[in-house]
Structure formats: C-alpha cells, structure tokens
N, C-alpha and C positions, 0 to 999 in steps of 0.2 A: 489180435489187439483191436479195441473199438476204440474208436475213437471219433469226434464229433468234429463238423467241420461248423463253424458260427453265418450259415448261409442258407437259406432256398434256393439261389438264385441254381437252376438248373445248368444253367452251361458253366457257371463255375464248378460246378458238382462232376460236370462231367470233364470240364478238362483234367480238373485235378485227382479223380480215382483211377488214370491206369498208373500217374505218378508213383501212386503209394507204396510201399514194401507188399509183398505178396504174403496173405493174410489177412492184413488189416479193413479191419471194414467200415467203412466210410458212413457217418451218418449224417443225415442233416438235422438244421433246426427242426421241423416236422417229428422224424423219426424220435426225437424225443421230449415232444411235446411240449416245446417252445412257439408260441406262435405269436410272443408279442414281438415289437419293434426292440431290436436291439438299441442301447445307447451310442450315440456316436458325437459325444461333444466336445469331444479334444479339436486342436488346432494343427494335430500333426497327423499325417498317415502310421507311425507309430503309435499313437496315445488312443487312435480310434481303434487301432490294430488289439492293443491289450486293452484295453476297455471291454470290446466286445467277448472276447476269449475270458478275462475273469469275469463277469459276468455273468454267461454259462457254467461256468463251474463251482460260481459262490450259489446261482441260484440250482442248479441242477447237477451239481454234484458230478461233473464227466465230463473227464481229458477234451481241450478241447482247443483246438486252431482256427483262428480268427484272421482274414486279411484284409488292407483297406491299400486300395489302389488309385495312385491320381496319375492322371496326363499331365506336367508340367510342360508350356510351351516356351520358348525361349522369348519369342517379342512380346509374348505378355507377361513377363516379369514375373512368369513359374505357375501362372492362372492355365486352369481352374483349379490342378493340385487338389489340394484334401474336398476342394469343393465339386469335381468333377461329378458325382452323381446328380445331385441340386444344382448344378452351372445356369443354369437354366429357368428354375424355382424349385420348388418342394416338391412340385408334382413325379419328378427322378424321369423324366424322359428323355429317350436319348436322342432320338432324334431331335428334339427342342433343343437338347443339349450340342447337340452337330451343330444345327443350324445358330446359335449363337456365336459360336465356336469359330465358326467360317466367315462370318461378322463380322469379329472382334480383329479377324487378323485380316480384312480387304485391304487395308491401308499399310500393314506390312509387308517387305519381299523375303526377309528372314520365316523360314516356315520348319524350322528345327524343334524337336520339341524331343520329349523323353517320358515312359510311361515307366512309373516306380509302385513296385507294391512292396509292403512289408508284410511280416506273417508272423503274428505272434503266438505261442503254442505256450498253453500251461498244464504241466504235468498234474500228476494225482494228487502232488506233494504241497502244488500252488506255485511251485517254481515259473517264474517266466523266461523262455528262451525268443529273440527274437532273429527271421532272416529276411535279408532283401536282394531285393531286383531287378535290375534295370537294365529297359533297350530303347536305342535312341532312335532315331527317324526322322520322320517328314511329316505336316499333314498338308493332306492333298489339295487340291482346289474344290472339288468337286467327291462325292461318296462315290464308293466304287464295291462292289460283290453283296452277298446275301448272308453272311456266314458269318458268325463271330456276336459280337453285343458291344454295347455301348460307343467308345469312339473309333473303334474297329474299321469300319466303313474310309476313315480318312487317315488311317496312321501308317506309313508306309514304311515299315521297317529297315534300317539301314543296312542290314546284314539281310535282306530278303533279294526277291530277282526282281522287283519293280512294284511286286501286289499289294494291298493292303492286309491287313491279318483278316479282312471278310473276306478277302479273294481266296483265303489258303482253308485247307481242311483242318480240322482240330489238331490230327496229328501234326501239320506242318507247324503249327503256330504254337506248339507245343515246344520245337524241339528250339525257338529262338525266341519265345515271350517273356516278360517281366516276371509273370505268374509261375512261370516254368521253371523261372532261373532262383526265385526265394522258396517254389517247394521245395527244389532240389535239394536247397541248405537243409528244410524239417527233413526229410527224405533221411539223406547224409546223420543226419542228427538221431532219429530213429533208427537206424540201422546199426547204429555204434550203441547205444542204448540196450538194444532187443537183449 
C-alpha cells in the first residue's frame, strides 16, 4: 500500500513509519512532488488536519494522512493549541516558541498542560476518516535533553519516569506520545481495511 504522509518534517516521517502495517510505504510531501506550503487556515487541530490531507489528494491524486498537533496548557486557557507551530511568529521556530512558552507561564504555579494531535486520513474514494491523541504532563521550568522537536525539550510526560520526550529515544516516546496514540487508531483502521 502507498500511501502519503502530508509532511517533510523528518522526525515526524520518522516516528511514524515503524508504526505503519508492514508493507506500506510511507511517502512524503517530496516523494511526490509537493513542495508548496500546505494550507493550514482552520481554527481547529481537526479542520487543519483535513484540510491538509484533502488537499494532497484533490491536487495530487494519493491516499493521503495529514496531522496537526497542538500543546494545549492548562494556565493558559489551552494556548498555544492550533497555534503551537507560529506561537512565537511565522517564522515556526521552536525554540522561540519554548522560550515564549516558559514566559507566558513565569507567573503561574499550574504547569499542567496536554499535547493532542488529530490525524486525518483520506481514502481513494475522498472519504475522510479522523483519529486522535492525547498525553497529558507537565512543562518544565527549564529545556532538558537533545532528542525529539519542537516543545519536546519541556513536556514531561505524566505517564513517563521524570524525562522530557527529548530526554527519551524515538522508540520510548513512541510507545506513550500524542502522535503514537492517534496513529495507532489509522494503524487499527488500515489494518481492518487491508
């Protein structure tokens, strides 16, 4: 099965293809000669999620899964959410994006917060199927490990042994991530499918 993932971003490329059914081969935007910016003007992690995935498939014709993932924190009233890549500005950096982040919450002691991705997957047919995911946690005071991408560095998973998801190796943060838990549903869903 081919199928198309709506991303460059390498480390998501890479957490998500041992996930997959064994077979399927994972492509990125690249591999099919997508190279503009994808659309992302909805208001919801959902509406950015199928946005992008129909999208790829009205203009290029092939099955394809889309995710948009936000960090919802609890003292900020669920910021930066759909905004989490831009938290920052346009420029999408993440560490600008840490360092605002750690900012915005010096003044609170609630440091709860929860990262949720959806995953929207459209068949051949245009059908839209959607799954989500979520793990809750902490962010930290301070960035901690090397490993991982964007707020990684400060989210301390609540189901983890103290580290951040940059402290853990792919595999670790695979088996209790946001991203891990809404492939599983395409996974699940593919599999019943095949």
């Amino acid at each position: 099965m081919r199928l198309c993932f709506a991303s460059n971003n390498a480390h998501k490329l890479d957490e998500i293809r041992p996930l997959l059914p064994a077979g399927t081969e994972l492509l990125s935007l690249a591999d099919i000669g997508c190279h503009e910016e994808l659309p992302e003007t909805q208001n919801t992690l959902s509406g950015n999620a199928r946005q992008k995935a129909l999208y790829v498939w009205e203009h290029y014709g092939v099955s394809c899964f889309a995710d948009d993932t936000g960090l919802e924190v609890t003292a900020l009233n669920g910021e930066p959410g759909v905004y989490s890549a831009r938290y920052a500005g346009p420029q999408r950096q993440a560490a600008d994006n840490v360092a605002k982040l750690l900012r915005e919450l010096q003044p609170h002691s609630d440091r709860s917060a929860q990262f949720r991705t959806v995953v929207a997957l459209v068949e051949p047919t245009g059908e839209v199927h959607e799954f989500a995911g979520v793990v809750e946690g902490l962010i930290t005071a301070t960035p901690s490990g090397a490993g991982g991408f964007g707020y990684d560095p400060v989210f301390q998973p609540q189901e983890g042994d103290g580290r951040t998801f940059a402290e853990m190796t792919t595999d670790e943060k695979n088996k209790i991530s946001h991203r891990a838990r809404a492939v599983a549903g395409l996974v699940a869903f593919l599999a019943e499918s095949a």
